[in-house]
C-alpha positions as CSV (number, residue, x, y, z in Angstrom):
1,X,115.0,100.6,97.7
2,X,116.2,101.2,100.6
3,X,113.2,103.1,102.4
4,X,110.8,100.2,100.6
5,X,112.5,97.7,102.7
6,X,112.1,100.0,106.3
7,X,109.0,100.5,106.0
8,X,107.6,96.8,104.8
9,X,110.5,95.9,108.3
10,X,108.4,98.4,110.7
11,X,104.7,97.1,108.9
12,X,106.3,93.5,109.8
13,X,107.3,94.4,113.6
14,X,103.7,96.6,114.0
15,X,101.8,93.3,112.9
16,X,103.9,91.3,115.3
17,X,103.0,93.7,117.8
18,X,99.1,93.2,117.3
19,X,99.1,89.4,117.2
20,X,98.2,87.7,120.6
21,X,101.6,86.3,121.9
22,X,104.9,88.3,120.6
23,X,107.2,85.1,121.9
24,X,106.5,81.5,122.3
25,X,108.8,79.6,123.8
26,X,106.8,75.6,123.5
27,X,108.9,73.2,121.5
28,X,108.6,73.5,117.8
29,X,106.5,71.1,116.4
30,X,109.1,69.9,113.9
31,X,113.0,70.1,114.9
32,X,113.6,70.7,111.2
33,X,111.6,71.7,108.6
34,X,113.0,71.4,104.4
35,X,112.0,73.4,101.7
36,X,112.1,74.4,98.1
37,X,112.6,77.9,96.8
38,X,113.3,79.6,93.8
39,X,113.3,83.5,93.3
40,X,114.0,86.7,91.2
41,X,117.7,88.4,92.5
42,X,118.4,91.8,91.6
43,X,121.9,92.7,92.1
44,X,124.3,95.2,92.0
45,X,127.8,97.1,93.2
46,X,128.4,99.2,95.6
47,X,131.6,101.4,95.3
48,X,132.8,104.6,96.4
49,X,133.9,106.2,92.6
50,X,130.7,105.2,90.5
51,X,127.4,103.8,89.7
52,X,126.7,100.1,88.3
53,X,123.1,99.5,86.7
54,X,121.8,96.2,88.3
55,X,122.1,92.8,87.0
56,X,118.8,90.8,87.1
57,X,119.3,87.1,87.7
58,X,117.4,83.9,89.6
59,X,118.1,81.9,92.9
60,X,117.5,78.9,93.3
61,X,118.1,76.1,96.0
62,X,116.8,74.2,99.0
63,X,115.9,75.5,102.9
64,X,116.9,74.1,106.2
65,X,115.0,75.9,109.6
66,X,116.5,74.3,112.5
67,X,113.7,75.1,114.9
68,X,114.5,75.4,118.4
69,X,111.1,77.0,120.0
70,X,108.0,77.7,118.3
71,X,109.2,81.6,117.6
72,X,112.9,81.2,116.9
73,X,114.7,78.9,114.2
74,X,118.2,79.2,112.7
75,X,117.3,79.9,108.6
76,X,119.8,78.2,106.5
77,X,119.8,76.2,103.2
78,X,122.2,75.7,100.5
79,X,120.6,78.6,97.5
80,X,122.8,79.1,93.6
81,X,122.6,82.7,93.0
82,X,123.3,85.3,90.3
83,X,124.8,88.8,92.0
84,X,127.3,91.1,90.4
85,X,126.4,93.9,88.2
86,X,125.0,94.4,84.5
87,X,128.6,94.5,82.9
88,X,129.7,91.7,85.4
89,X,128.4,88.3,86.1
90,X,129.2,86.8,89.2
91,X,127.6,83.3,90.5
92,X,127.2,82.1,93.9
93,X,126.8,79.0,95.9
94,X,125.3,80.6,99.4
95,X,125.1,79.4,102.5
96,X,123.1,81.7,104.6
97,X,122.9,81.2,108.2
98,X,120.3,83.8,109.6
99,X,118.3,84.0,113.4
100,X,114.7,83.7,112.6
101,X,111.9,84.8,114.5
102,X,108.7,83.4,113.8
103,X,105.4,84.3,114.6
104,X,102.0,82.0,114.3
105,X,99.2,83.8,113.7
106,X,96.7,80.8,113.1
107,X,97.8,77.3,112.9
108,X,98.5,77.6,108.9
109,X,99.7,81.1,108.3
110,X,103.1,82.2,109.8
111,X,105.5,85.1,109.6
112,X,109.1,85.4,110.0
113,X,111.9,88.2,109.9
114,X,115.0,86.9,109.3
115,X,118.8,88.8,109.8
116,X,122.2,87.3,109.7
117,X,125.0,86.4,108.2
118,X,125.4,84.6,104.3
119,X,128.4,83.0,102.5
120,X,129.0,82.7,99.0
121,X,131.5,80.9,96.8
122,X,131.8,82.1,93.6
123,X,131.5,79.2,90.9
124,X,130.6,80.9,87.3
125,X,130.7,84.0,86.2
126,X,132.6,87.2,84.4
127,X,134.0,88.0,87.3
128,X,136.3,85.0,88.0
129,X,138.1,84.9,84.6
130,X,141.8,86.0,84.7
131,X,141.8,89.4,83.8
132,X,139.0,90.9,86.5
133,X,140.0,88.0,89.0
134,X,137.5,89.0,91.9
135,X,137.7,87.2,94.7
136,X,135.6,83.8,95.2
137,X,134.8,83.9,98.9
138,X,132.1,86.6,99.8
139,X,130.0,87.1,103.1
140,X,128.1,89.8,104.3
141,X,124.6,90.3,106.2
142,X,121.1,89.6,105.3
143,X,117.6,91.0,106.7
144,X,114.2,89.7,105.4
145,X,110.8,88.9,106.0
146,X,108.6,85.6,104.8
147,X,105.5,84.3,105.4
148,X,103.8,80.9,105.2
149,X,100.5,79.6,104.6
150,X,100.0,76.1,104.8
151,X,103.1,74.8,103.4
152,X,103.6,77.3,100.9
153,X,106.2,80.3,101.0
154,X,106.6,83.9,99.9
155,X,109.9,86.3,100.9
156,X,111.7,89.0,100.3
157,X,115.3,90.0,101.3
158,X,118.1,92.5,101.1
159,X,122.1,91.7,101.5
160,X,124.8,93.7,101.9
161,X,128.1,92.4,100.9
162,X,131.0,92.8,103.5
163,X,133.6,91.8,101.7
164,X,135.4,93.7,99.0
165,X,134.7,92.4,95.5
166,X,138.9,92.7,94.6
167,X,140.5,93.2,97.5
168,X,141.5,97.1,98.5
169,X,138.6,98.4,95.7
170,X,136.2,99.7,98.2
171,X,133.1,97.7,95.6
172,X,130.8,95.6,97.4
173,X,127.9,93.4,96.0
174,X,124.3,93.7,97.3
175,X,121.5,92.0,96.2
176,X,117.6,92.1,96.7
177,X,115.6,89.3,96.3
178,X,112.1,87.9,96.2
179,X,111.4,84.2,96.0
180,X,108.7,81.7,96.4
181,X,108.9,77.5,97.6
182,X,107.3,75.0,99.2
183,X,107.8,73.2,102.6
184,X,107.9,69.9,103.4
């Protein structure tokens, strides 16, 4: 999964190369631009003493790109999302907050690679009752790609979780994701 996501990274960055202006730095034609999306998560644990299959699940929420220049916007939105593991459910409110860089390559198509940091607060789930007791309050790093024709959207990303699932148990949650919107 991990190779997949290099190499579609590197196909992103050698397409950016080849388009006719790598940075444009004109005001954005919109200061903020809203959205819809709604998307397929696969998730899973990462621990040092074992394997967890991966828990398929849905996200779902609204975008915010604060645009400051025509290539660079701060990503953000308020998303629900399913992460944990097959054997453990854990459900997220997130809050991601990633540096986008954006690249026109005709007035209705656009690409963007997005990386930064998310936060989630757990709110349903397996993994909140009593006796597992995980810890609400997650955050770790995203890095995706999207791209938009007309208004419509298409994306995929990969998160790493940073913080430790129950505290000193070495388990992380990461998550891939694909999902599909709209822009206002």
């Amino acid at each position: 999964m991990k190779k997949f996501f290099i190499a579609a990274f590197a196909a992103v960055c050698a397409l950016g190369a080849s388009a006719q202006t790598f940075w444009n730095s004109d005001a954005a034609d919109k200061k903020v631009t809203f959205g819809i999306r709604a998307g397929l998560d696969v998730a899973n644990a990462r621990a040092d003493y074992g394997d967890f299959k991966s828990r398929t699940s849905f996200l779902a929420g609204v975008s915010a790109d604060f645009n400051l220049v025509q290539s660079f916007s701060i990503n953000s939105g308020l998303f629900y999302a399913g992460k944990g593991a097959k054997d453990i459910s854990a459900d997220f409110i997130e809050l991601p907050v990633y540096a986008s860089y954006r690249m026109n390559f005709a007035e209705a198509s656009q690409l963007q690679v997005n990386f930064g940091p998310y936060f989630d607060f757990g709110v349903a789930g397996d993994a909140f009752k009593k006796e597992v007791d995980c810890d609400r309050f997650q955050m770790g790093l995203g890095l995706g790609a999207g791209y938009t024709f007309r208004k419509f959207y298409l994306g995929v990303q990969y998160q790493w979780g940073l913080t430790e699932v129950v505290k000193d148990s070495k388990t992380h949650w990461d998550c891939f994701n694909v999902s599909i919107g709209y822009n206002f």
